[in-house]
mmCIF file of the N, C-alpha and C atoms, coordinates in Angstrom:
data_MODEL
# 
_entry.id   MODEL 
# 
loop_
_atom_site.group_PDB 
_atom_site.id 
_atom_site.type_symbol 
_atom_site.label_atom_id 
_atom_site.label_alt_id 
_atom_site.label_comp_id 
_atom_site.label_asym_id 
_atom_site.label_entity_id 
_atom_site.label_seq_id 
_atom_site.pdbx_PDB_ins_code 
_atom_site.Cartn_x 
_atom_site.Cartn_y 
_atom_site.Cartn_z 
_atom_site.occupancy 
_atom_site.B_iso_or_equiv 
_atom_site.pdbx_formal_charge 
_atom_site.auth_seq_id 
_atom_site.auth_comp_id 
_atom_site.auth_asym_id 
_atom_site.auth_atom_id 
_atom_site.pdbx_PDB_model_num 
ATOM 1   N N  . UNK A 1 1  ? 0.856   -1.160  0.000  1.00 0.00 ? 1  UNK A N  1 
ATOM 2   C CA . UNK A 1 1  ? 0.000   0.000   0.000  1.00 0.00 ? 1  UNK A CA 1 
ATOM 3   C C  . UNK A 1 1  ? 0.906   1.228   0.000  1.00 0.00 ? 1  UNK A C  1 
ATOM 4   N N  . UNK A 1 2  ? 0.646   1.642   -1.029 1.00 0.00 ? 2  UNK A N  1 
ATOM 5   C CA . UNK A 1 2  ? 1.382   3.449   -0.872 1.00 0.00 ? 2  UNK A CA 1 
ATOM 6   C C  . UNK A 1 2  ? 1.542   4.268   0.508  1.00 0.00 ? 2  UNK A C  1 
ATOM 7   N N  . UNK A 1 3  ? 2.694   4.601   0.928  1.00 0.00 ? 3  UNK A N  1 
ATOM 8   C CA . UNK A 1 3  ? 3.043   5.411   2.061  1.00 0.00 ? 3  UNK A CA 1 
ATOM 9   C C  . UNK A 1 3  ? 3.698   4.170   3.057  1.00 0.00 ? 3  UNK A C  1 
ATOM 10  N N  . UNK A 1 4  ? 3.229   3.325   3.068  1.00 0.00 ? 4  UNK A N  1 
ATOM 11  C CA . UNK A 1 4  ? 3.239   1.913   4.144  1.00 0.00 ? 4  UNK A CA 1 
ATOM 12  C C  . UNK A 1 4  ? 4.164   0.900   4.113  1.00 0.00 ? 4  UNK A C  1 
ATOM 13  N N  . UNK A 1 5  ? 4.948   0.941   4.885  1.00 0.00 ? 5  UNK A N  1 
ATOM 14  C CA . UNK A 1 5  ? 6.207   -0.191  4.695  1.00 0.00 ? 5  UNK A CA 1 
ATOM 15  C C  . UNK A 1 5  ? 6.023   -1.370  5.129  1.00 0.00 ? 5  UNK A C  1 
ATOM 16  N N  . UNK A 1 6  ? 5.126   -1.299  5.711  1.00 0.00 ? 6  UNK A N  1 
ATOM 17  C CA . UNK A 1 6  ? 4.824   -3.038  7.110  1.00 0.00 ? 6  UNK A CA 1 
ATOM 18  C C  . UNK A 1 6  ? 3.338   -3.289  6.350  1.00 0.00 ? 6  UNK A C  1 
ATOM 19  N N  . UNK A 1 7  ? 2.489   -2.708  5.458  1.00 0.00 ? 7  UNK A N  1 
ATOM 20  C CA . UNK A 1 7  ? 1.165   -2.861  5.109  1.00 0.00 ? 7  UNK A CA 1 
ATOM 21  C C  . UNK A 1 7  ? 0.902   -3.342  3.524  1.00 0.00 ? 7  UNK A C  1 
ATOM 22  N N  . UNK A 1 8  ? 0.682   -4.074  3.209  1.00 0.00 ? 8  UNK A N  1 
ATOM 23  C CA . UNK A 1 8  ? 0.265   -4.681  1.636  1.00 0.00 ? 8  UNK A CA 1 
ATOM 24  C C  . UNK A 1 8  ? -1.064  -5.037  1.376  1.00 0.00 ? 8  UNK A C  1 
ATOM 25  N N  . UNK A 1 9  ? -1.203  -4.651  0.073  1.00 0.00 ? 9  UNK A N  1 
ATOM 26  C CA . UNK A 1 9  ? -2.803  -5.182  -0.129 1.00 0.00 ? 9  UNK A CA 1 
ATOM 27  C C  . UNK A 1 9  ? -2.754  -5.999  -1.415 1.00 0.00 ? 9  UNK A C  1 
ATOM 28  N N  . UNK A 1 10 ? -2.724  -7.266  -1.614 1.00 0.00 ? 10 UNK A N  1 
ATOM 29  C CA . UNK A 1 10 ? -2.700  -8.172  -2.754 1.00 0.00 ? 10 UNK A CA 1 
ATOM 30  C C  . UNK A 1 10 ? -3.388  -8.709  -3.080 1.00 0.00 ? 10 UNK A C  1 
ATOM 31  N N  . UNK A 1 11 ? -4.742  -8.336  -4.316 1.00 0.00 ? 11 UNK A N  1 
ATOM 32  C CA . UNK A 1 11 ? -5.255  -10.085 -4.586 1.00 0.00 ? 11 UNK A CA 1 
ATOM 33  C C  . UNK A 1 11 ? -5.431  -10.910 -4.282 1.00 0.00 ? 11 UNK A C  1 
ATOM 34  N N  . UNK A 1 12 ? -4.340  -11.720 -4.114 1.00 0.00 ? 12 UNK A N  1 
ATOM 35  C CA . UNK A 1 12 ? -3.758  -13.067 -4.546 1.00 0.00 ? 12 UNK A CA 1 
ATOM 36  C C  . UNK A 1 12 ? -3.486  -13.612 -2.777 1.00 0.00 ? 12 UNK A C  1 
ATOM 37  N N  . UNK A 1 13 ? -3.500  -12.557 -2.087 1.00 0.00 ? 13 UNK A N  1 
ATOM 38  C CA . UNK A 1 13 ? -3.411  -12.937 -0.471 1.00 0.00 ? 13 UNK A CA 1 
ATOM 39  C C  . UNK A 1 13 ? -4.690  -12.412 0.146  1.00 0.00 ? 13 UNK A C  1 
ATOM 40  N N  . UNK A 1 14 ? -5.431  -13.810 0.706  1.00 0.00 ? 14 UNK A N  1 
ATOM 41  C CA . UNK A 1 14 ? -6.346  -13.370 1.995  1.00 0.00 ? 14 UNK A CA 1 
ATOM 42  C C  . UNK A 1 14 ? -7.610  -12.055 1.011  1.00 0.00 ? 14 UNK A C  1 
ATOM 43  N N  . UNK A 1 15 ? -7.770  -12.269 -0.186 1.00 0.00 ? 15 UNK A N  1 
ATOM 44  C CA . UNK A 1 15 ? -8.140  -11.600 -0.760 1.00 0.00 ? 15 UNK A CA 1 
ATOM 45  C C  . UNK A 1 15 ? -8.393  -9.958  -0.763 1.00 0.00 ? 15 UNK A C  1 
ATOM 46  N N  . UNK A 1 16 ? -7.052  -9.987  -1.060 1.00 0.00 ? 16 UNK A N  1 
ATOM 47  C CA . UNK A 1 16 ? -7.295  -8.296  -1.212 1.00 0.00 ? 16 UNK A CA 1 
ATOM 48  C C  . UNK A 1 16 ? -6.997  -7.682  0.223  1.00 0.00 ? 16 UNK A C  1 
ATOM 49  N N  . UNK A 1 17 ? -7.174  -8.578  1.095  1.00 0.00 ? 17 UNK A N  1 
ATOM 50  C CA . UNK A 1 17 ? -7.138  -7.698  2.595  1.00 0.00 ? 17 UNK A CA 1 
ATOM 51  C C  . UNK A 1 17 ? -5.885  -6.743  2.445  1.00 0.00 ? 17 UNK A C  1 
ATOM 52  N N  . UNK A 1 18 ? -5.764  -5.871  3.406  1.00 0.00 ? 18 UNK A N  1 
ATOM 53  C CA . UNK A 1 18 ? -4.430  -4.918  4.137  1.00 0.00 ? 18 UNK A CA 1 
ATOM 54  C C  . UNK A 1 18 ? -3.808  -6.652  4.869  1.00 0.00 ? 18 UNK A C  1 
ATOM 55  N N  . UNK A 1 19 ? -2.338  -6.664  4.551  1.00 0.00 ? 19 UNK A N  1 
ATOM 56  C CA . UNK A 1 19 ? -2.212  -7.459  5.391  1.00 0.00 ? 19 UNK A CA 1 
ATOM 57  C C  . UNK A 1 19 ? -0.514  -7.239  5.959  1.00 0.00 ? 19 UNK A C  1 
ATOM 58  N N  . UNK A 1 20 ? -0.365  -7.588  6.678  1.00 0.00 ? 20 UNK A N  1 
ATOM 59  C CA . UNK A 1 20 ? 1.390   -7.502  7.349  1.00 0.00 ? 20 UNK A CA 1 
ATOM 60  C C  . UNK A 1 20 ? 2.763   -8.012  6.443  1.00 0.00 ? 20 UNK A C  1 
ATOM 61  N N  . UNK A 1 21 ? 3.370   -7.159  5.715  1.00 0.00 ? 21 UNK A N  1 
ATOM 62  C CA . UNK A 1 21 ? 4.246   -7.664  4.858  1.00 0.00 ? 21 UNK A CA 1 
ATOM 63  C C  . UNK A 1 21 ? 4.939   -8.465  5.388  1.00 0.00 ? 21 UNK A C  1 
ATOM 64  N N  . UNK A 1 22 ? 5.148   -9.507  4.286  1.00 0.00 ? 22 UNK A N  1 
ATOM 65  C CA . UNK A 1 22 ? 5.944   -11.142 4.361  1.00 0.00 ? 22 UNK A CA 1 
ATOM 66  C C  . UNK A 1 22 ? 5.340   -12.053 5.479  1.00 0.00 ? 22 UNK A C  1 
ATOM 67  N N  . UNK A 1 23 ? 3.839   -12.064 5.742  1.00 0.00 ? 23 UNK A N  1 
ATOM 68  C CA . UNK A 1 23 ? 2.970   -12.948 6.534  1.00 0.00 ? 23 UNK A CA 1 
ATOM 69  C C  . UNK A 1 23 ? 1.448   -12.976 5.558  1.00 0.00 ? 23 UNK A C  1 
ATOM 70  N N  . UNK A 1 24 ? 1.072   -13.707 6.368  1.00 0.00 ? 24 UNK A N  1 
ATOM 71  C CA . UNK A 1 24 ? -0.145  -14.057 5.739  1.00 0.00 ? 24 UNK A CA 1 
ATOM 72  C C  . UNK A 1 24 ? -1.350  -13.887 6.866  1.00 0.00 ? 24 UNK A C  1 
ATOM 73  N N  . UNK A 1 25 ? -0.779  -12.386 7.379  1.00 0.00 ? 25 UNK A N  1 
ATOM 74  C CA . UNK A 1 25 ? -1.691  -12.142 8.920  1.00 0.00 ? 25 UNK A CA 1 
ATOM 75  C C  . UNK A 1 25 ? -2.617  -10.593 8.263  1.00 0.00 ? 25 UNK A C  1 
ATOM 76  N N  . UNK A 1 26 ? -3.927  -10.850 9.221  1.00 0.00 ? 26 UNK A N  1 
ATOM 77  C CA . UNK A 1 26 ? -4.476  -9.126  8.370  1.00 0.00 ? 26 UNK A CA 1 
ATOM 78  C C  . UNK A 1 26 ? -4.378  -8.163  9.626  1.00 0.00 ? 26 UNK A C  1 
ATOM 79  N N  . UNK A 1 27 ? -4.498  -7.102  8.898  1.00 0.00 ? 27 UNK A N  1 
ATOM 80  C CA . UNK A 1 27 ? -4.571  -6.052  9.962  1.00 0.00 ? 27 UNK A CA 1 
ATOM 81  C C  . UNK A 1 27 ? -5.552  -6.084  10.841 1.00 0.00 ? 27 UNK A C  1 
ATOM 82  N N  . UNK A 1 28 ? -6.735  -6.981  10.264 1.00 0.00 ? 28 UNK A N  1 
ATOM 83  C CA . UNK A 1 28 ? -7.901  -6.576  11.189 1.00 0.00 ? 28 UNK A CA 1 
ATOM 84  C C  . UNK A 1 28 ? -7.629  -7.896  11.993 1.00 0.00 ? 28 UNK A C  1 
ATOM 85  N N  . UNK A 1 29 ? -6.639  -8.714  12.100 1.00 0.00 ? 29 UNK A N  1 
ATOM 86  C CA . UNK A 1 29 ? -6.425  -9.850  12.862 1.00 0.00 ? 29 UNK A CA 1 
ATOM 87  C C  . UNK A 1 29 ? -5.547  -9.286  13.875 1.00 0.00 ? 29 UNK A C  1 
ATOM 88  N N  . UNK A 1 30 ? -4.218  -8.908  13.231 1.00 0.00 ? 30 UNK A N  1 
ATOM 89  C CA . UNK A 1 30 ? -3.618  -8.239  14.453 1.00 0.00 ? 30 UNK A CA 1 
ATOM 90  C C  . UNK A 1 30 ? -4.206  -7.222  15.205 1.00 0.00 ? 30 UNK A C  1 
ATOM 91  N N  . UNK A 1 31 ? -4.944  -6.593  14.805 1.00 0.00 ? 31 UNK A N  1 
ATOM 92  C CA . UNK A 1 31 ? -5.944  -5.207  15.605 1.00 0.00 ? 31 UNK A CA 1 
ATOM 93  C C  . UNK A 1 31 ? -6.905  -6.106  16.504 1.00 0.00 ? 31 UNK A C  1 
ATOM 94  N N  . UNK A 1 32 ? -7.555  -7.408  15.928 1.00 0.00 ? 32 UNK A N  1 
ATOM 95  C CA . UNK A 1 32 ? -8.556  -8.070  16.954 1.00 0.00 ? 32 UNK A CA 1 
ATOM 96  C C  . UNK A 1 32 ? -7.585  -8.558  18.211 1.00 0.00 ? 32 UNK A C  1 
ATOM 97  N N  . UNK A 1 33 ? -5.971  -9.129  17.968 1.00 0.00 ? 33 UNK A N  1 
ATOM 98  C CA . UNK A 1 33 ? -5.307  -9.553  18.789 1.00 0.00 ? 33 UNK A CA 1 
ATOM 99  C C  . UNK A 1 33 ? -5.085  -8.307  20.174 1.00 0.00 ? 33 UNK A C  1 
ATOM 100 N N  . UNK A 1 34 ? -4.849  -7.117  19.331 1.00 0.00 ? 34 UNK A N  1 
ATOM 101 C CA . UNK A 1 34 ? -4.485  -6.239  20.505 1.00 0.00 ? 34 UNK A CA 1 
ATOM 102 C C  . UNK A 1 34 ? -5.460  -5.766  20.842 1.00 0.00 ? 34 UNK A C  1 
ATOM 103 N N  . UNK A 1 35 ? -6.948  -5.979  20.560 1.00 0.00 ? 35 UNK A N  1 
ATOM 104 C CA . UNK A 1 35 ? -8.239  -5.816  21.237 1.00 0.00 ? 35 UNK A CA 1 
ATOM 105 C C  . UNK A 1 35 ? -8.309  -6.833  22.568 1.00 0.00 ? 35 UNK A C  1 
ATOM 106 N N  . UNK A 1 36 ? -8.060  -7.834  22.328 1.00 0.00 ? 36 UNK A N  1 
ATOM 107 C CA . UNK A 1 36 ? -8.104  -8.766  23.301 1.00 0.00 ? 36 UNK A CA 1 
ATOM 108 C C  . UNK A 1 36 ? -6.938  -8.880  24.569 1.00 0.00 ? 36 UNK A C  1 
ATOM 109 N N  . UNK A 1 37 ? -5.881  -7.987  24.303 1.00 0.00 ? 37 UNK A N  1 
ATOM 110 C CA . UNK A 1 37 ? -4.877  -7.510  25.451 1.00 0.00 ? 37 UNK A CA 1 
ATOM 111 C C  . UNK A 1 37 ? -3.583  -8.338  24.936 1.00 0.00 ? 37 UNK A C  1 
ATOM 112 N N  . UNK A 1 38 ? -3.406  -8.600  24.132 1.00 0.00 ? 38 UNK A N  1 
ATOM 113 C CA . UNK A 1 38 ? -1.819  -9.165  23.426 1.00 0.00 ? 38 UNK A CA 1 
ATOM 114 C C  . UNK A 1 38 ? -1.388  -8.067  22.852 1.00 0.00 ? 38 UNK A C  1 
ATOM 115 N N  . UNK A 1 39 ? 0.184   -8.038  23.741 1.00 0.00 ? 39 UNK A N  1 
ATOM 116 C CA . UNK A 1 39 ? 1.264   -7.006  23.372 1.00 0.00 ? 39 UNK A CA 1 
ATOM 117 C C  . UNK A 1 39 ? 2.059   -7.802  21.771 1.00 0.00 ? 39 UNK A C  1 
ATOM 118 N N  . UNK A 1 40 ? 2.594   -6.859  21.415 1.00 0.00 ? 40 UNK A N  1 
ATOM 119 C CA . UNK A 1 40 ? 3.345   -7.044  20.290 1.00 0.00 ? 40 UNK A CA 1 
ATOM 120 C C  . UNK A 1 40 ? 4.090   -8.518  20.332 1.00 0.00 ? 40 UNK A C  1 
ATOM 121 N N  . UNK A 1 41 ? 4.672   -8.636  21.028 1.00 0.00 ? 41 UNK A N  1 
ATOM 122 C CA . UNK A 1 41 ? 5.834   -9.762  21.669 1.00 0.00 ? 41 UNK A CA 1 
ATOM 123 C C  . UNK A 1 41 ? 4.784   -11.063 21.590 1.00 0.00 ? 41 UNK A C  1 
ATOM 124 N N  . UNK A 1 42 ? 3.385   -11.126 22.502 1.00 0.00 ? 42 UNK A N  1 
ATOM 125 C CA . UNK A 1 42 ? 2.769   -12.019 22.232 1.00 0.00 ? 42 UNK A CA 1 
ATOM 126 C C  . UNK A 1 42 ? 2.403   -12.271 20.974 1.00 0.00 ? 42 UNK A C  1 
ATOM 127 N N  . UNK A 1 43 ? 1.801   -11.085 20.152 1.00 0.00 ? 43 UNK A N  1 
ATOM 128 C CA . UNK A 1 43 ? 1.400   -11.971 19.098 1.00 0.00 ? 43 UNK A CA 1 
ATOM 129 C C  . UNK A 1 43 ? 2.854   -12.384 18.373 1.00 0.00 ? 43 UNK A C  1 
ATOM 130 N N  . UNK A 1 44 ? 3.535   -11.933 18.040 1.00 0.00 ? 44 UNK A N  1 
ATOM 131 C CA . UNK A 1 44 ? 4.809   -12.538 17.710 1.00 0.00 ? 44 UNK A CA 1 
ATOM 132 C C  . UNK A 1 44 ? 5.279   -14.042 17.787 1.00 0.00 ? 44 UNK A C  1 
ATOM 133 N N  . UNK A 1 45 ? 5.132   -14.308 19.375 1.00 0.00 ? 45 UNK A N  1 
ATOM 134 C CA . UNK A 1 45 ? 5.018   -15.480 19.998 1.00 0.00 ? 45 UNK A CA 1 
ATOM 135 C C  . UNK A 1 45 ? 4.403   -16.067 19.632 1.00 0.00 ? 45 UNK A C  1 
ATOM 136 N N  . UNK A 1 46 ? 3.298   -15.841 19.363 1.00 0.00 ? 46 UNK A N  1 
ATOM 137 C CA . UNK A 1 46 ? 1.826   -16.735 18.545 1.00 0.00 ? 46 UNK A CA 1 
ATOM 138 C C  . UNK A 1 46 ? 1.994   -16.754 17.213 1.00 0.00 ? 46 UNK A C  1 
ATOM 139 N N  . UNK A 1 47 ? 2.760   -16.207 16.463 1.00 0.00 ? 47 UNK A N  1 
ATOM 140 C CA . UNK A 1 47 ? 2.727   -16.254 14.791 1.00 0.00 ? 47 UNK A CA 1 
ATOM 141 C C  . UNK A 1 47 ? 3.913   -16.183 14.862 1.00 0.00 ? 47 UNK A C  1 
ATOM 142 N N  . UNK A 1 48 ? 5.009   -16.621 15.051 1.00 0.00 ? 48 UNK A N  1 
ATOM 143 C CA . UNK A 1 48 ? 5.775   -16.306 14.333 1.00 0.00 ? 48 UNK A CA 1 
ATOM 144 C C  . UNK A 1 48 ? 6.191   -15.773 12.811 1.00 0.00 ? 48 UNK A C  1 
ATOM 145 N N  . UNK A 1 49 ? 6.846   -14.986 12.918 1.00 0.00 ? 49 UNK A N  1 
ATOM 146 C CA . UNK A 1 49 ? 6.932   -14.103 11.269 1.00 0.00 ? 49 UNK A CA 1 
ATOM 147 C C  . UNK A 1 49 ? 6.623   -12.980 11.927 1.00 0.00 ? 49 UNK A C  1 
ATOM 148 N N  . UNK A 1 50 ? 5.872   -12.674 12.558 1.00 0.00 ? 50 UNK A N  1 
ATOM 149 C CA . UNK A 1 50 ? 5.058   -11.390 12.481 1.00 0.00 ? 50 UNK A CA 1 
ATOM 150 C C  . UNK A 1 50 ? 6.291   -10.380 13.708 1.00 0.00 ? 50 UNK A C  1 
ATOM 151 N N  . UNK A 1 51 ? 6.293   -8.951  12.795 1.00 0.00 ? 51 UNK A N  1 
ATOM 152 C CA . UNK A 1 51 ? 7.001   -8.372  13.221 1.00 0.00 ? 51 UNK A CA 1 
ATOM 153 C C  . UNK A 1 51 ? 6.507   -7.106  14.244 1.00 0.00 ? 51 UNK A C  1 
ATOM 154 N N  . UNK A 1 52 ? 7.112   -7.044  15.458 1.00 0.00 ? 52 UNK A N  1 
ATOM 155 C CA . UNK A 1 52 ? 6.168   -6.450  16.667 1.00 0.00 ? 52 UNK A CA 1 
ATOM 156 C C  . UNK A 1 52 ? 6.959   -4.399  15.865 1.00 0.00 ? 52 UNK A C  1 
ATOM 157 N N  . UNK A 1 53 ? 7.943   -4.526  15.226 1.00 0.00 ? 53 UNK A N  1 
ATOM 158 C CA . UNK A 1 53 ? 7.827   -3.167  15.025 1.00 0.00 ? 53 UNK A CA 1 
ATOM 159 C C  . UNK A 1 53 ? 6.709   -2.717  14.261 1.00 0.00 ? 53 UNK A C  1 
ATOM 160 N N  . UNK A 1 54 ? 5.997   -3.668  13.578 1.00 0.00 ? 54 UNK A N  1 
ATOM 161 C CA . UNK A 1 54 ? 5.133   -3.000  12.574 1.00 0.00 ? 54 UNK A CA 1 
ATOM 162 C C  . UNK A 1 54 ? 3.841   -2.476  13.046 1.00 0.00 ? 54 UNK A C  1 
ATOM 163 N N  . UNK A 1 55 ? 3.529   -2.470  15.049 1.00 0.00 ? 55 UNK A N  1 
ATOM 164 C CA . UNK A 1 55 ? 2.406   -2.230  14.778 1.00 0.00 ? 55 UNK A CA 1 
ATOM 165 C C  . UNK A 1 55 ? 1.953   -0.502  15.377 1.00 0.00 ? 55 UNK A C  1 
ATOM 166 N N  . UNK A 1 56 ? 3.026   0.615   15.278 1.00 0.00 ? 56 UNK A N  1 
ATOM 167 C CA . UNK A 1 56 ? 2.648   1.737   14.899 1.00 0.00 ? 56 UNK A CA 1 
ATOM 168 C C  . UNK A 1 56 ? 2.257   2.150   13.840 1.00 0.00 ? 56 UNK A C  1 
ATOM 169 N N  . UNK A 1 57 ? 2.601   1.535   12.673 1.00 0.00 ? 57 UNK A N  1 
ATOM 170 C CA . UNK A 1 57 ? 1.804   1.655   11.609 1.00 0.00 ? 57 UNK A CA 1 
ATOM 171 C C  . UNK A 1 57 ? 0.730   0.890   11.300 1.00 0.00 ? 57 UNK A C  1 
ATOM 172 N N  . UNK A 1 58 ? 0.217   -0.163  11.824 1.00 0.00 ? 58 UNK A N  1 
ATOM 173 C CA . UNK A 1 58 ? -0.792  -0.662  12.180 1.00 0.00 ? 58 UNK A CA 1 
ATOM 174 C C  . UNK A 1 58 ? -2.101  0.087   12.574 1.00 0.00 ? 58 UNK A C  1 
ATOM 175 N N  . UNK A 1 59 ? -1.463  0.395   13.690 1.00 0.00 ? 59 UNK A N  1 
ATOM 176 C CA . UNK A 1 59 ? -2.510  1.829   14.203 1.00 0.00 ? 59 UNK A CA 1 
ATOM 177 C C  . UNK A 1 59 ? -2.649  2.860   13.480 1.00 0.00 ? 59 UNK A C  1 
ATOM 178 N N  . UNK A 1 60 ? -1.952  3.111   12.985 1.00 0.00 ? 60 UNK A N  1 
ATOM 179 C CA . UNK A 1 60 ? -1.815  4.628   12.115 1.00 0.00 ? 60 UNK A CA 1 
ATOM 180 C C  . UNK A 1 60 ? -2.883  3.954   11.161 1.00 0.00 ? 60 UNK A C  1 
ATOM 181 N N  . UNK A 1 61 ? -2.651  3.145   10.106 1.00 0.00 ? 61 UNK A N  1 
ATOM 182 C CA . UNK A 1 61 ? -3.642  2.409   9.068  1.00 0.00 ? 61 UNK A CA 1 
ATOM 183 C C  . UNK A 1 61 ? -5.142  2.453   9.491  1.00 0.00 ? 61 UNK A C  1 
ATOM 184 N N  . UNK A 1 62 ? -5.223  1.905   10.808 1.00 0.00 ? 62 UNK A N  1 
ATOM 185 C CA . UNK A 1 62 ? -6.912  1.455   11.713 1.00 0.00 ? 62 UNK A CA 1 
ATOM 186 C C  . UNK A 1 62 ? -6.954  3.252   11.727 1.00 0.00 ? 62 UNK A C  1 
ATOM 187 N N  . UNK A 1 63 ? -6.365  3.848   12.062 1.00 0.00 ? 63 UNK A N  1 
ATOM 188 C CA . UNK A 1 63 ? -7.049  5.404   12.698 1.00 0.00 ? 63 UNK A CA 1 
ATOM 189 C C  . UNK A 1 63 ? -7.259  5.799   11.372 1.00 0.00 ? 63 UNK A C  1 
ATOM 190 N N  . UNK A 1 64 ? -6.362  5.590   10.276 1.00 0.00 ? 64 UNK A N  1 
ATOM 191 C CA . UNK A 1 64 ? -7.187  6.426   8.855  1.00 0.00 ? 64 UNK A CA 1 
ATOM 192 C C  . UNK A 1 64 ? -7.981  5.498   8.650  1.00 0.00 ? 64 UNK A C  1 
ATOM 193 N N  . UNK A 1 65 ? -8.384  4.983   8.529  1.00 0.00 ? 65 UNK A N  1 
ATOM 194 C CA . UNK A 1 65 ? -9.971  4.122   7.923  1.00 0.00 ? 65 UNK A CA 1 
ATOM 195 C C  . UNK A 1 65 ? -10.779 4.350   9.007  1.00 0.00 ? 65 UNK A C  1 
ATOM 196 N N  . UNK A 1 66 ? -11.260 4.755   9.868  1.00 0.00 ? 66 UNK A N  1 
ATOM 197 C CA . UNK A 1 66 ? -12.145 5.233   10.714 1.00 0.00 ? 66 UNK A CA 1 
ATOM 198 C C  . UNK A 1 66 ? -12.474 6.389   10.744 1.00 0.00 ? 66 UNK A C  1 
ATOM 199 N N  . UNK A 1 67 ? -10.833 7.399   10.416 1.00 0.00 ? 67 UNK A N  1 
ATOM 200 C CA . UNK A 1 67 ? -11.290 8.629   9.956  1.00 0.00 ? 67 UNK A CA 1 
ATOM 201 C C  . UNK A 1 67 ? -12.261 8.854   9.116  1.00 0.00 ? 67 UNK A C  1 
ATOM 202 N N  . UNK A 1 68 ? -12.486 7.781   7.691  1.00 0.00 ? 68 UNK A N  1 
ATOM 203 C CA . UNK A 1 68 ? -13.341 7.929   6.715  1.00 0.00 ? 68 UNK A CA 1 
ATOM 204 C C  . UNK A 1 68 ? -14.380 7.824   7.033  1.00 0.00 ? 68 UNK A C  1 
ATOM 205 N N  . UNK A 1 69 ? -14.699 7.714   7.837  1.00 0.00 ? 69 UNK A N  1 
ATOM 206 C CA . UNK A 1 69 ? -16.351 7.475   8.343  1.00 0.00 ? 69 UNK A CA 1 
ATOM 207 C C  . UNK A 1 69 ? -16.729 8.902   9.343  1.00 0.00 ? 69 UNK A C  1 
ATOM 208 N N  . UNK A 1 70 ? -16.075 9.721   9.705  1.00 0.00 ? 70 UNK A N  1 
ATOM 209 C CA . UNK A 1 70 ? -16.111 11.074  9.930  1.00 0.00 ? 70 UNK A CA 1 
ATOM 210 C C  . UNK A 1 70 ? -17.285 12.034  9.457  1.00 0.00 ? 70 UNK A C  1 
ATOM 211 N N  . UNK A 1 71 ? -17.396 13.106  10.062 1.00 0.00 ? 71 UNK A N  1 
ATOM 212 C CA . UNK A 1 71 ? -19.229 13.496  9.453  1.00 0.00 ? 71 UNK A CA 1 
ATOM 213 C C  . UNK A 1 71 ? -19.452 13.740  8.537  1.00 0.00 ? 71 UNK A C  1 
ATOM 214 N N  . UNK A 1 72 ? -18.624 13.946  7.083  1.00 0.00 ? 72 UNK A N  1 
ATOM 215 C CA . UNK A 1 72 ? -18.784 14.138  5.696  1.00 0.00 ? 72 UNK A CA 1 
ATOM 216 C C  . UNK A 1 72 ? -18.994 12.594  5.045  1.00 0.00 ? 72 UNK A C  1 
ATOM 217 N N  . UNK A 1 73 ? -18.654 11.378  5.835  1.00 0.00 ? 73 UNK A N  1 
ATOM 218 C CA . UNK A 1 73 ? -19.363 10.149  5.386  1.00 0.00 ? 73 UNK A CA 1 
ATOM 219 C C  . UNK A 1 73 ? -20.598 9.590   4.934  1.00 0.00 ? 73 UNK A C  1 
ATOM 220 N N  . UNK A 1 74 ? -20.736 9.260   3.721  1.00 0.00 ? 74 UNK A N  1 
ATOM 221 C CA . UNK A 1 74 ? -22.248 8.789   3.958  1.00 0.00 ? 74 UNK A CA 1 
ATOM 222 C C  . UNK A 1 74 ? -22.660 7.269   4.650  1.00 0.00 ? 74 UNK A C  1 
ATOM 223 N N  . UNK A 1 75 ? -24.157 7.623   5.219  1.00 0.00 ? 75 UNK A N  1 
ATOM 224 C CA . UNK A 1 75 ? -24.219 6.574   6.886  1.00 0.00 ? 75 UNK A CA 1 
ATOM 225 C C  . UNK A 1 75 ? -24.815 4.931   6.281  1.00 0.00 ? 75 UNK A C  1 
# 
């Protein structure tokens, strides 16, 4: 995805999702993980591959797509 170093969106993976470069994990998986109280390190622990620097941009990604729904959204 343009601007995004840790974020990809492919086709051909998980269809089309945003997903964590060089895994086969989505953003909205790692975002459900740190909903549920797993630090970086855990999910790491739990997937290996998955890289715990990537998830400030993680967040950054979840906060602009929510932005879009902001009061000029249609409901």
């Amino acid at each position: 995805m343009p601007g995004y170093q840790w974020i990809v969106a492919d086709a051909d993976l998980l269809g089309g999702q945003p997903t964590v470069k060089g895994t086969r994990l989505s953003v909205s998986h790692i975002l459900a993980c740190l909903a549920e109280g797993m630090t970086g390190d855990e999910i790491a622990e739990d997937y290996p591959g998955f890289p715990p620097e990537a998830l400030p941009e993680i967040l950054k990604f979840a906060s602009e797509q929510v932005e879009k729904f902001g009061p000029d959204a249609a409901a």
